[in-house]
C-alpha positions as CSV (number, residue, x, y, z in Angstrom):
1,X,107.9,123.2,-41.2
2,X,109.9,120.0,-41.4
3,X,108.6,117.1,-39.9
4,X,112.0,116.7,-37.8
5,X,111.2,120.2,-36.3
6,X,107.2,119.2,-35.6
7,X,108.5,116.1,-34.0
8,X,110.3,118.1,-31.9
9,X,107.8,120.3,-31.1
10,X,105.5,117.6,-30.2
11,X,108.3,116.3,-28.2
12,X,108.5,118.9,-26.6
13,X,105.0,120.0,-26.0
14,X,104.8,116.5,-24.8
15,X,107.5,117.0,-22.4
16,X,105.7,119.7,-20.8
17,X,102.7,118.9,-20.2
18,X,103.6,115.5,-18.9
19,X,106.2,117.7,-16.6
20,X,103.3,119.6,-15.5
21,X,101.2,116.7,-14.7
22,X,104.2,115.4,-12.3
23,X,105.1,118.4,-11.0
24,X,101.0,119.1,-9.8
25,X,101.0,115.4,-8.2
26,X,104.0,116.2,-6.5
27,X,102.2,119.5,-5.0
28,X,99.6,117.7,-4.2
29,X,101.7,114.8,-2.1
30,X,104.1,117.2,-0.6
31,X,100.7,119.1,0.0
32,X,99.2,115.6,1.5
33,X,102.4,115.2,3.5
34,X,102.3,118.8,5.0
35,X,98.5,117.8,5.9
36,X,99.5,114.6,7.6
37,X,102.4,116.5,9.2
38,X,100.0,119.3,10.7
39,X,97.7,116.2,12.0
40,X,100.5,113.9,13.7
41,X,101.8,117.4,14.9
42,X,98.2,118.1,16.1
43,X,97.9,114.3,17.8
44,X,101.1,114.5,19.5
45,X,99.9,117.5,21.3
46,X,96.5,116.2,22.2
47,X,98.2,113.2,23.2
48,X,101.1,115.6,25.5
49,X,98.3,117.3,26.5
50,X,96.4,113.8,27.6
51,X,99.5,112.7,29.2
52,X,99.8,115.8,31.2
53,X,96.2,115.8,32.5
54,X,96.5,111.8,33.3
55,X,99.9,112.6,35.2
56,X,98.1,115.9,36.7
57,X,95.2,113.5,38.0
58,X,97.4,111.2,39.3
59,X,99.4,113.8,41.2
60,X,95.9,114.7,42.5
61,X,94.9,111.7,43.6
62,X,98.3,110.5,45.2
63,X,98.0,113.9,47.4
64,X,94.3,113.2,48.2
65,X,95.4,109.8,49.0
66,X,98.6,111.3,51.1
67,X,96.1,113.6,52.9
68,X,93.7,110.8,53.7
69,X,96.4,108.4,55.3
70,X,98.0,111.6,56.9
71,X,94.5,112.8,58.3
72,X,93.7,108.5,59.4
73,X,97.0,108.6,60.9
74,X,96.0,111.9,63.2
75,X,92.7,110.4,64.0
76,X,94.2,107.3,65.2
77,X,96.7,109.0,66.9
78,X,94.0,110.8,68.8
79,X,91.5,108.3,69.5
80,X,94.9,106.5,70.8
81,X,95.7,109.4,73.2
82,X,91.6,110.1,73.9
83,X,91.5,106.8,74.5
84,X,95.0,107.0,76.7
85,X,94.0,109.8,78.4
86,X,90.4,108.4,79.5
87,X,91.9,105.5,80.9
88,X,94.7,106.9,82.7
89,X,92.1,109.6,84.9
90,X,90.1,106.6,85.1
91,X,93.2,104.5,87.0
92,X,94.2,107.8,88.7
93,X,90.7,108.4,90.1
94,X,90.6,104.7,91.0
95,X,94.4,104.6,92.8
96,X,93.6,107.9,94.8
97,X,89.8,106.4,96.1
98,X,90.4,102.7,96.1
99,X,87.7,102.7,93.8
100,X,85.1,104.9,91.9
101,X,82.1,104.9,94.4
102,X,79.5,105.5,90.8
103,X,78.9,106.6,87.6
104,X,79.2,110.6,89.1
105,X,82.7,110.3,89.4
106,X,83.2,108.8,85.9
107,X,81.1,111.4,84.1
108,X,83.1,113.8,85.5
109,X,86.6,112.2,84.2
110,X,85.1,112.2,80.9
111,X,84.0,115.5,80.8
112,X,87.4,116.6,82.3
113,X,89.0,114.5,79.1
114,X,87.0,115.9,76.7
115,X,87.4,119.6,77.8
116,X,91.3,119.4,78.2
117,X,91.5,116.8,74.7
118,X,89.6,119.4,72.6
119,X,91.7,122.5,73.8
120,X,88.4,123.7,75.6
121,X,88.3,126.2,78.6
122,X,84.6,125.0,79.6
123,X,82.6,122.0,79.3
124,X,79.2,120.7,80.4
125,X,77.6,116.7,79.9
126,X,74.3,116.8,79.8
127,X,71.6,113.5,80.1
128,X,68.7,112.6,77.5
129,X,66.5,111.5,80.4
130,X,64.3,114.3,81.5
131,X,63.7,113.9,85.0
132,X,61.7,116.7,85.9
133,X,59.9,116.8,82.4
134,X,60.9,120.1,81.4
135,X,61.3,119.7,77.8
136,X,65.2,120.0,78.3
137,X,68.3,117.6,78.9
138,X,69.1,117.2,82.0
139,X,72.8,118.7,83.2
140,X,74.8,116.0,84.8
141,X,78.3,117.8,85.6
142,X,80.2,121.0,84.4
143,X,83.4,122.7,84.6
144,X,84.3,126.2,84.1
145,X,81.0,127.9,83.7
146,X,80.3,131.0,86.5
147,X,76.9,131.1,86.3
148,X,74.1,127.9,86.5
149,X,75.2,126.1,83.2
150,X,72.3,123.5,82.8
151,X,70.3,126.9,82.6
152,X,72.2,127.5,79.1
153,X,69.4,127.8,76.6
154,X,72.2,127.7,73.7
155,X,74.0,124.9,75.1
156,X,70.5,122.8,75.1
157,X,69.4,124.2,71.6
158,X,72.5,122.8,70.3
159,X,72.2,119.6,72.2
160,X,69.0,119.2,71.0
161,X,70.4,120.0,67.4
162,X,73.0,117.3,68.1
163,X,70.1,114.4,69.1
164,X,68.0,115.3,65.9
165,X,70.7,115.2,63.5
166,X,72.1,112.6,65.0
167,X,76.1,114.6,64.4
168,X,78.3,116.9,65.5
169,X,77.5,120.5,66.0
170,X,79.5,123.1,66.3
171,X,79.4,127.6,66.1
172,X,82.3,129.2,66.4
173,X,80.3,132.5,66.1
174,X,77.8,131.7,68.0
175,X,74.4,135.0,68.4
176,X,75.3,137.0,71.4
177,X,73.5,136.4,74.7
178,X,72.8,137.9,78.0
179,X,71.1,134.8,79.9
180,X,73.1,133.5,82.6
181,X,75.7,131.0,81.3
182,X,75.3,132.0,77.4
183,X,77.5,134.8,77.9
184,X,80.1,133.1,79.1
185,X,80.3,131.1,75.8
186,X,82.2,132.3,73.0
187,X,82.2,129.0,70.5
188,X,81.1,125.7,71.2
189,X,81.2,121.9,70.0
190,X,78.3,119.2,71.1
191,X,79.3,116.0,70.9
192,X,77.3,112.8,71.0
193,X,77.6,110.5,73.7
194,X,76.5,106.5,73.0
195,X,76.4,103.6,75.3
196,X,75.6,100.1,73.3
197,X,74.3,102.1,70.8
198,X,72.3,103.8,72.3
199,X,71.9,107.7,72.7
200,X,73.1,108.6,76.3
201,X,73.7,112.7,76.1
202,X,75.7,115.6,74.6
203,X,79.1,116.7,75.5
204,X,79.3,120.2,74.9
205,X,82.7,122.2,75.5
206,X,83.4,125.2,75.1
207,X,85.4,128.3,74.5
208,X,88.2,127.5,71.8
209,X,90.9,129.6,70.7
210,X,90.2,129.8,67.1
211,X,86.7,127.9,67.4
212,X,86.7,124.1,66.5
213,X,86.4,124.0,62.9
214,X,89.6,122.5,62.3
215,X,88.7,119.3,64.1
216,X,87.6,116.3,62.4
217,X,84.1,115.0,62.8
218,X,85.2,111.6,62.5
219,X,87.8,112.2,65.5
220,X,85.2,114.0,67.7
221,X,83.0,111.2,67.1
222,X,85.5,108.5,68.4
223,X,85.9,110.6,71.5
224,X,82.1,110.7,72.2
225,X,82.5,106.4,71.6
226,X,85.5,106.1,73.9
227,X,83.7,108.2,76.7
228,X,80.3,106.1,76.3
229,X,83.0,103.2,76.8
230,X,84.7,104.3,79.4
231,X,80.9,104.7,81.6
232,X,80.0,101.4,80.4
233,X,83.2,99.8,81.9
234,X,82.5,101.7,84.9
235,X,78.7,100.6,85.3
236,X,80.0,97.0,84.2
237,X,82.7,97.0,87.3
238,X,80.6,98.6,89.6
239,X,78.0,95.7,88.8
240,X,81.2,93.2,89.1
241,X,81.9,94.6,92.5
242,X,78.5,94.5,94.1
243,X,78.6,91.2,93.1
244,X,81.9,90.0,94.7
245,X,81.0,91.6,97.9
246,X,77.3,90.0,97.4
247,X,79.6,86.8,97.6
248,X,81.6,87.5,100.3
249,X,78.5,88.4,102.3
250,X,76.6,85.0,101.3
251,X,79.8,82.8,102.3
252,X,80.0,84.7,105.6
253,X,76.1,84.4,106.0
254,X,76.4,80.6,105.4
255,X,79.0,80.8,108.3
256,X,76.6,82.3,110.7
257,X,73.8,80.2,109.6
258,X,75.6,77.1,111.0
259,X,77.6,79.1,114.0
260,X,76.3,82.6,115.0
261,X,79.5,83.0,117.5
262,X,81.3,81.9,115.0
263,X,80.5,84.5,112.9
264,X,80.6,87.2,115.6
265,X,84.1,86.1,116.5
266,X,84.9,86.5,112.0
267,X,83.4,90.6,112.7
268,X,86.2,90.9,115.8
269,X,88.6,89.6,114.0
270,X,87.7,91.2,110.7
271,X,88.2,94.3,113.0
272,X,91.4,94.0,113.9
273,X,93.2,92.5,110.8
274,X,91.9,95.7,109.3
275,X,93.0,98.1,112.0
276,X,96.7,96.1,112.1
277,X,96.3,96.4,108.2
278,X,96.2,99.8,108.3
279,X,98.5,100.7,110.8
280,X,101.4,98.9,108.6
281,X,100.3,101.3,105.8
282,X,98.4,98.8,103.6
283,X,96.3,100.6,100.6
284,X,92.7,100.4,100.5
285,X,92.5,97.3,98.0
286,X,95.4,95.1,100.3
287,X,93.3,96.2,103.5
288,X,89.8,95.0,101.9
289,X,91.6,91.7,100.7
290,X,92.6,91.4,104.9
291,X,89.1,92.0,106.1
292,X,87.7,89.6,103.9
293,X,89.7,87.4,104.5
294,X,89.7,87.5,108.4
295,X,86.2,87.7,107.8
296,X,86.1,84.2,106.1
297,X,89.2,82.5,107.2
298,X,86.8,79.8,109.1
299,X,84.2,78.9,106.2
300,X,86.0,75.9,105.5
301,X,85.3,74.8,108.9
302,X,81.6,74.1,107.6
303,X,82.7,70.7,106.2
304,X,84.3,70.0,109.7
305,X,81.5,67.5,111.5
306,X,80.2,68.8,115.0
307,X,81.3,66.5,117.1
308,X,84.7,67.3,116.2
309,X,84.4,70.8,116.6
310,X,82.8,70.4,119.8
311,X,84.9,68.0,121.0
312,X,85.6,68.8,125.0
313,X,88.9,66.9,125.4
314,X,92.1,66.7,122.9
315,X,91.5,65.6,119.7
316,X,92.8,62.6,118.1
317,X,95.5,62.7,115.2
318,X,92.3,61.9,112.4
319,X,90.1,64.4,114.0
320,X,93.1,67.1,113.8
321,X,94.0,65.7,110.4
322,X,90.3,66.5,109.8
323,X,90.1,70.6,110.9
324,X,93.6,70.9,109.3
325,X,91.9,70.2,106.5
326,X,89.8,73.3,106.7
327,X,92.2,76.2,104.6
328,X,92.3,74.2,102.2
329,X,88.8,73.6,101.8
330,X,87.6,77.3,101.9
331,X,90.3,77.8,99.6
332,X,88.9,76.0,96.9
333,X,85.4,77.1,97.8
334,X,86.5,81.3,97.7
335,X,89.1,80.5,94.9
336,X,86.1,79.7,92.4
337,X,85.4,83.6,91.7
338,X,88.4,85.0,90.3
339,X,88.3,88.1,91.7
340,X,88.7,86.6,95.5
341,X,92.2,84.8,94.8
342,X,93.9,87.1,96.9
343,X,91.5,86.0,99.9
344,X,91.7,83.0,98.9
345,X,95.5,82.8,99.2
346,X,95.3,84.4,102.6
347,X,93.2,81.9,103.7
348,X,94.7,78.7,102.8
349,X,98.3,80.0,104.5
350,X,96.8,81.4,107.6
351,X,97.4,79.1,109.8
352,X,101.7,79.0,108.3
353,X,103.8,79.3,111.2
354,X,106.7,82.4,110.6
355,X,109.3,79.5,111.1
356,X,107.7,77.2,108.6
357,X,106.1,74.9,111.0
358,X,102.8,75.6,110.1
359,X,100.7,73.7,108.1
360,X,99.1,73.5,105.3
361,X,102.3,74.1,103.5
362,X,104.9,75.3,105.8
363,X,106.0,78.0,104.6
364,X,107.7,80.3,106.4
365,X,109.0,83.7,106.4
366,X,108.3,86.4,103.4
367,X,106.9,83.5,101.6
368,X,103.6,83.9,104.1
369,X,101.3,86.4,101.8
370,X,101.2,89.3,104.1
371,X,97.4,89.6,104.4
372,X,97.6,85.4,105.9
373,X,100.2,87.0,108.4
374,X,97.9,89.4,109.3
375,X,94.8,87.9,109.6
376,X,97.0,85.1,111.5
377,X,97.8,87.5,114.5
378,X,94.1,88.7,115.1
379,X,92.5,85.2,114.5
380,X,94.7,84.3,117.2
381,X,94.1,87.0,119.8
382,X,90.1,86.6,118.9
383,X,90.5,82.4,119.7
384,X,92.7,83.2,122.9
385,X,90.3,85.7,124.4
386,X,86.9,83.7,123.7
387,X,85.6,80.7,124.7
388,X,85.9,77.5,123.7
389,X,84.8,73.6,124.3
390,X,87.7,72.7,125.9
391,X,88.9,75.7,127.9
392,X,87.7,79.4,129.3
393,X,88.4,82.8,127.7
394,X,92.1,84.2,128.3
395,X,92.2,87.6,129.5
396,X,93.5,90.1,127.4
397,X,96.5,90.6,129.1
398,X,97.5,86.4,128.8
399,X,96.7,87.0,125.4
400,X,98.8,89.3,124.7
401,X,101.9,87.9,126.6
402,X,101.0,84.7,124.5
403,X,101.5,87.2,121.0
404,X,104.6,88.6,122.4
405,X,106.1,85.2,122.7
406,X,105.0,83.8,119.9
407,X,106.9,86.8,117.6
408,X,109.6,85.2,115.2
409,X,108.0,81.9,115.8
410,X,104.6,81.7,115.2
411,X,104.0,85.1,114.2
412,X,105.5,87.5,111.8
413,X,107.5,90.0,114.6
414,X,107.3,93.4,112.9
415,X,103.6,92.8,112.4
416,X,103.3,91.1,115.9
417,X,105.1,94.2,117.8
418,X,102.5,96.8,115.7
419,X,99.6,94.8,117.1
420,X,100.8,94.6,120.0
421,X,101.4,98.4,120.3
422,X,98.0,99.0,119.8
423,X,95.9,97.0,122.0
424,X,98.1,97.9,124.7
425,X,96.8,101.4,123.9
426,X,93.5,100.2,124.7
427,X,92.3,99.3,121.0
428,X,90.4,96.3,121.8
429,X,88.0,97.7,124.2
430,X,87.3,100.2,121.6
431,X,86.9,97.5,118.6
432,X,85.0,95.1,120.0
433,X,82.8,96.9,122.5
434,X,79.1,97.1,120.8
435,X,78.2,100.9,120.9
436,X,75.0,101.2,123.6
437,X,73.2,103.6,122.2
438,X,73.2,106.3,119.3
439,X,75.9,108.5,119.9
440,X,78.3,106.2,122.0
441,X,81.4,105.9,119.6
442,X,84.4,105.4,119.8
443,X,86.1,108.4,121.4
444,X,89.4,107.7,119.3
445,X,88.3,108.0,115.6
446,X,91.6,107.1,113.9
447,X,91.8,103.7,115.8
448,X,88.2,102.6,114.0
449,X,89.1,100.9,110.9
450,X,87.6,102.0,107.7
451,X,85.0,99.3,106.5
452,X,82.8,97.4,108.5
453,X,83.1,93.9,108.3
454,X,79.2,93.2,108.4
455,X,78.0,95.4,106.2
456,X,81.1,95.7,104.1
457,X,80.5,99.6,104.1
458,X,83.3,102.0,104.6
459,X,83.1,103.0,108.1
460,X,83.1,105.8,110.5
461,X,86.1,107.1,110.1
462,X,86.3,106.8,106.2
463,X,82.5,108.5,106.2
464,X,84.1,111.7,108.2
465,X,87.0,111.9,106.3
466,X,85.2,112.2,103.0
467,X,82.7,114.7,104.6
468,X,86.1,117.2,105.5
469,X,87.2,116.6,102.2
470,X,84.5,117.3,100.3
471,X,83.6,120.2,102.1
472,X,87.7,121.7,102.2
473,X,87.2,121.4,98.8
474,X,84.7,123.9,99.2
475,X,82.1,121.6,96.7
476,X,78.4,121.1,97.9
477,X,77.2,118.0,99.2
478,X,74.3,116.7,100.9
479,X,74.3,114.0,103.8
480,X,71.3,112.0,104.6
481,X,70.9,109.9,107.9
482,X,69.1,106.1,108.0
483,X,68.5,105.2,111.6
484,X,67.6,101.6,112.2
485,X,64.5,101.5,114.5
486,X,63.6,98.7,117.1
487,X,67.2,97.1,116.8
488,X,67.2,96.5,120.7
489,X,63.6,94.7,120.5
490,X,65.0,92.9,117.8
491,X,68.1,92.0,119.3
492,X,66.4,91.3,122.9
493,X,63.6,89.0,121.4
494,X,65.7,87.2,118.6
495,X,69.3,87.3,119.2
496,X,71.9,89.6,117.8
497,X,72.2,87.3,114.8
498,X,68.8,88.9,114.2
499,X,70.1,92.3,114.7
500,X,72.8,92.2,112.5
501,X,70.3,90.7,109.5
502,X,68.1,93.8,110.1
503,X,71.6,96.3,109.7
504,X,72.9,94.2,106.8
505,X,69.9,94.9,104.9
506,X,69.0,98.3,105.7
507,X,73.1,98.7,104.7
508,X,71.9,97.2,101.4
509,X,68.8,99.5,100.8
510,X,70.7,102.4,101.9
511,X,73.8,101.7,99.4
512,X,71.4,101.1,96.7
513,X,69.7,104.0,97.2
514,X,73.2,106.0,97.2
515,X,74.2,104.2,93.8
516,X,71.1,105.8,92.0
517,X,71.8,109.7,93.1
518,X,75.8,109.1,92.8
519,X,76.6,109.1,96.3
520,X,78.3,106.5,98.4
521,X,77.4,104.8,101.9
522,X,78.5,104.4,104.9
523,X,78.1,102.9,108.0
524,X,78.7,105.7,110.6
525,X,77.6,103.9,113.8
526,X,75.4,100.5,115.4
527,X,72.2,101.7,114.2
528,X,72.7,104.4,111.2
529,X,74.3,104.3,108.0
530,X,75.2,107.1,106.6
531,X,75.4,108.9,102.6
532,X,77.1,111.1,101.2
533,X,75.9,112.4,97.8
534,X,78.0,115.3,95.7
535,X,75.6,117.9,94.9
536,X,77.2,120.6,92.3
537,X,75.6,124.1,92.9
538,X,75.4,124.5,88.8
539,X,73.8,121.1,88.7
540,X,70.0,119.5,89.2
541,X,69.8,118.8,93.0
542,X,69.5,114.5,93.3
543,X,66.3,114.0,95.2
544,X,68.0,111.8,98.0
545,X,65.2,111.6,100.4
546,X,63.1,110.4,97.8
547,X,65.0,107.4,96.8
548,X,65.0,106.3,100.5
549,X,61.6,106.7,100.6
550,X,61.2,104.6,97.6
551,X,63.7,102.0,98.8
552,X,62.6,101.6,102.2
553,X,59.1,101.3,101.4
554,X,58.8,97.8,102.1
555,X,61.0,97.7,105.4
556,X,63.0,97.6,107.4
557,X,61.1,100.2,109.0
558,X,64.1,103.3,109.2
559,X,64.0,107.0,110.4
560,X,65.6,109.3,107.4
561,X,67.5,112.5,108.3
562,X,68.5,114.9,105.0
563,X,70.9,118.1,105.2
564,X,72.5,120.1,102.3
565,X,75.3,121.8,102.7
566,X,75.0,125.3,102.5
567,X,77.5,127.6,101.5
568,X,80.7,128.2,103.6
569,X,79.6,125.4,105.9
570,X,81.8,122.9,107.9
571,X,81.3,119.2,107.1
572,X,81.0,118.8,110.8
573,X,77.7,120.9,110.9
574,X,76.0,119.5,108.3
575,X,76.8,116.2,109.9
576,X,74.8,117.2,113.2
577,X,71.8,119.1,110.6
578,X,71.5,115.5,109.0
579,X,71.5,113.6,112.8
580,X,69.0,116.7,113.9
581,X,66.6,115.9,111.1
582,X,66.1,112.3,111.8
583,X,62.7,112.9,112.3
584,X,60.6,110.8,109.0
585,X,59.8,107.5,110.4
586,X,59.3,104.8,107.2
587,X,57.2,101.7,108.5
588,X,57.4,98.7,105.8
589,X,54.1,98.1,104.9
590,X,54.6,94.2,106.7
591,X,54.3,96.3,110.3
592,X,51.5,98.1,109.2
C-alpha cells in the first residue's frame, strides 16, 4: 500500500473517530439540555401550582374575611335594633305610666324584647338569688307558658348549665317531657344576664321555628348585656327619683319647720294646682312639675325676715322690694338639682301678671310657663280664703268673684274660667276638707287629684284606677292595707304638723317596702296608704306582709291588712278583703 493511500486511511480513520467523539458530546449536551428542559418544565409547574394554591388561599381568606365583616355587620346591626328595641318599650312603658313604678315592670320589657328579638313564642327570666332555698333559680316573670313555668325542671337544668359554663345554651331537640311546663317546650335558648359584671339570671326563650342554631353566640350575648343595662338604668333612675322627691320633701319640710300654716296652706294649694292641672289635660310628668311647684312656690319666703312677714299694716316700698324678692330666691335654691328646673321656672314666674305687669319679669301672656299660670290661680284662691296679718279670711264666694275679675288681667282666662268651673261645683269643700274618720272620702272620686302633695304618693283616685286595670286585665295582684294608728292622739296632743310627720313616714316605709316586692304605693285616704303589688299566677308569690313587718318594726306603730286576688275577682272586692283584714297591729319597739 502506498503511503499516499495509508495517509489517507489514517485521515480518514482519524476523521471518524474524532466525528464520533463530537457527535457523542453532542448527545450528551442535547441529552443535558432535554434534562434541564424536563426540570424548568417541572419548576414551572410546581411554581403554577404554588401560584394557584397562594391565589386559592388568598381567595380563602378574602371570603373568610368577607364573612367575618358581613357576620360583624349583622351583629351590630342587631345589638343596634336589640338595643333600639329595649329602649323604645322602655320610653313606651314610661309615656303610657308616667313612670316605671320598679324593676318588675322592666324585667318584663326585657323579657318581652328578648322573646319577640329572638323569633321566640315563649320566654321566662329567671333570678340567681334563691329566696326560698330550694336549690333552684328563682322565676321572676314569663310569657306564653300554660302551665307554672318556674316549675320547668328543663328550663332550670339549662339555666343552671348556662351559670356553670358561664355561655350560651341552647337544644333544639330537646328529651321529651311530661312535667308541667316542659311539654310545652319544643327548643330552647338560655341566655346570660349581667349587671356590672356581675351574674343576675338566665333568659330562657323558647319555641323557635327551626330551633336557634343559626344565631350567633356573640349576638345573643350582647342582648343578655343590653338587657342587664337597660335594669341598671332603671334601678339607677328609680334611685334618681327617690331622691328628687327626697328633695322636694326636705325643702317643703324646711318650710313647715319655720311656718306650719304655711305649709298647710302649700298642701291646699298643691291640691288644686293639681286638680286645675288635670282638668286642662296636663300628662302626668307636667302635672307632678305643678304640684311641686305649688307645693314650694313660698320657700323663698324663708329669707324674708319676720317682722316683715308679719307686718299688720301696709308695707313699705323696701319691705315689698324685700318679699318680691322671694321667686327669685327659691328659684336659685330649687334650680341647683337639675332635674327640678321645670319647678324652678314655675316658681320664679308665679307671681307674672297675664298682662305683663307682674313682677319678677313681667312677662305676660304665652310667655308665663303654663305650670307658673297655674299654680298662680290656686296660690291666689288659697291667700284670699285664709287668714292673714293684716286682714280676715275671704269667703269662697268673694274669692271667686275676685278670680273672675282678675281673668285676662291678672290671670290666664281659659285657665281662670276651668277653675272657676270647678269650685263652683263644690270642689273645694271636697279638696280641702280633712277626712274625719276612716272611710269618709270624698264622695266624687274623679275631682281628687292623683298625688298627694304630702306624701308625694299617687293618690286615691290613681290607686283605684290601677286596681280596675289590673284586674280588667284579668292579671293577679295582691293589695295590702297600712293603717296609721293613734293619728288623732297625735294630732290632738302635738298639732297636725305632728300628724302629718307620722303619715309622711309611714308613706316612706310603706313605699319602701312596695319597691322591694315590685309594687307601687299609694296613699288611699287620711290614715292608710295603700299597695299594690303584681303577683303572676305562674310566678313565686312576693311575701308582702312580710316586708311590712320587717319595715315597720321599728314604728310608727301601723295596722297591716293583706288580700290576693283570686281568680275572676273584681278589683273593688279585693279592695274591701284588704280593708277587712286590717287586723295585725305592729307596735315599734319605742312604745313597747
Amino acid at each position: 500500500m502506498s503511503r499516499a493511500r495509508v495517509a489517507r486511511a489514517m485521515a480518514g480513520g482519524t476523521a471518524a473517530a474524532l466525528g464520533a467523539v463530537w457527535a457523542g458530546r453532542e448527545r450528551k449536551r442535547l441529552q443535558a439540555a432535554a434534562t434541564a428542559a424536563r426540570a424548568g418544565e417541572q419548576q414551572a409547574l410546581a411554581e403554577r401550582d404554588r401560584l394557584r394554591g397562594a391565589l386559592t388561599r388568598r381567595d380563602q381568606d378574602v371570603a373568610r374575611r368577607g364573612q367575618l365583616i358581613e357576620r360583624l355587620q349583622r351583629s351590630r346591626r342587631a345589638e343596634r335594633e336589640w338595643n333600639h328595641e329595649l329602649r323604645a318599650q322602655l320610653q313606651r312603658a314610661q309615656a303610657s305610666t308616667g313612670g316605671l313604678s320598679g324593676n318588675a315592670d322592666v324585667h318584663e320589657l326585657v323579657l318581652a324584647a328578648a322573646i319577640e328579638l329572638v323569633g321566640a313564642r315563649k320566654g321566662l327570666l329567671l333570678s340567681r338569688a334563691d329566696a326560698n332555698a330550694d336549690g333552684d333559680l328563682d322565676l321572676v316573670c314569663a310569657h306564653g307558658f300554660a302551665g307554672k313555668a318556674g316549675d320547668s325542671p328543663l328550663a332550670q337544668r339549662f339555666a343552671h348549665e348556662v351559670i356553670e359554663r358561664d355561655r350560651i345554651v341552647r337544644e333544639d331537640t330537646p328529651p321529651a317531657e311530661d312535667h308541667g311546663a316542659d311539654a310545652e317546650i319544643d327548643n330552647l335558648i338560655a341566655i346570660p344576664l349581667y349587671l356590672l359584671d356581675r351574674f343576675e339570671g338566665v333568659i330562657v326563650c323558647a319555641n323557635r321555628d327551626g330551633g336557634f342554631e343559626d344565631l350567633d353566640d356573640d349576638v345573643l350575648l350582647a342582648l343578655g348585656d343590653h338587657a342587664g343595662a337597660a335594669l341598671q338604668t332603671q334601678r339607677l333612675h328609680n334611685d334618681l327619683r327617690q331622691s328628687y322627691r327626697a328633695a322636694v320633701q326636705m325643702l317643703a319640710e324646711l318650710v313647715e319647720a319655720r311656718a306650719p300654716l304655711a305649709y298647710r296652706e302649700a298642701q291646699e294649694t298643691a291640691l288644686l294646682a293639681q286638680m286645675l292641672g288635670r282638668r286642662f289635660g296636663l300628662e302626668e310628668g307636667e302635672l307632678e312639675i305643678v304640684s311641686d311647684a305649688a307645693l314650694l312656690r313660698d320657700v323663698g319666703q324663708l329669707t324674708v325676715p319676720d317682722h316683715v312677714l308679719g307686718k299688720l299694716g301696709p308695707l313699705s316700698p323696701e319691705e315689698r322690694s324685700v318679699v318680691e324678692l322671694h321667686p327669685r330666691t327659691g328659684f336659685r335654691l330649687i334650680g341647683r338639682i337639675s332635674a327640678l328646673s321645670d319647678v324652678a321656672a314655675a316658681v320664679l314666674y308665679h307671681h307674672e301678671r297675664y298682662d305683663g305687669t307682674g313682677y319678677p319679669a313681667k312677662l305676660a301672656g304665652a310667655a308665663i310657663p303654663r305650670a307658673a299660670r297655674i299654680v298662680a290661680i290656686a296660690d291666689a284662691y288659697i291667700a284670699m280664703t285664709h287668714e292673714r296679718p293684716y286682714r280676715a279670711p275671704r269667703s269662697p264666694e268673694e274669692a271667686l268673684a275676685e278670680l273672675a275679675a282678675g281673668a285676662g288681667t291678672h290671670f290666664d282666662p281659659e285657665l281662670t274660667q276651668i277653675f272657676l268651673e270647678e269650685l263652683r261645683r263644690g270642689a273645694p269643700a271636697l279638696l280641702l276638707r280633712e277626712p274625719a274618720g276612716e272611710d269618709k272620702l270624698p264622695e266624687r272620686v274623679a275631682d281628687v287629684p292623683a298625688s298627694d302633695p304630702l306624701t308625694l304618693l299617687p293618690g286615691h283616685r290613681a290607686f283605684r284606677e290601677a286596681v280596675q286595670r289590673a284586674a280588667t286585665e284579668d292579671g293577679g295582684f295582691i293589695v295590702a292595707m297600712v293603717e296609721i294608728q293613734g293619728l288623732e292622739e297625735v294630732n290632738a296632743r302635738d298639732g297636725y304638723s305632728a300628724g302629718d310627720r307620722a303619715i309622711v313616714k309611714a308613706a316612706r316605709g310603706a313605699q319602701l317596702a312596695a319597691e322591694r316586692v315590685g309594687g307601687r304605693a299609694y296613699r288611699d285616704s287620711g290614715r292608710r296608704v295603700a299597695i299594690l303589688v303584681p303577683a303572676h299566677p305562674e310566678s313565686r308569690q312576693p311575701d308582702v306582709a312580710g316586708e311590712l313587718h320587717l319595715q315597720f318594726a321599728l314604728g310608727p306603730p301601723v295596722r297591716l291588712g293583706v288580700a290576693v286576688r283570686r281568680p275572676g275577682e273584681s278589683g273593688e272586692k279585693v279592695v274591701r278583703r284588704a280593708r277587712g283584714a286590717i287586723v295585725t297591729e305592729i307596735a315599734s319597739h319605742q312604745q313597747r
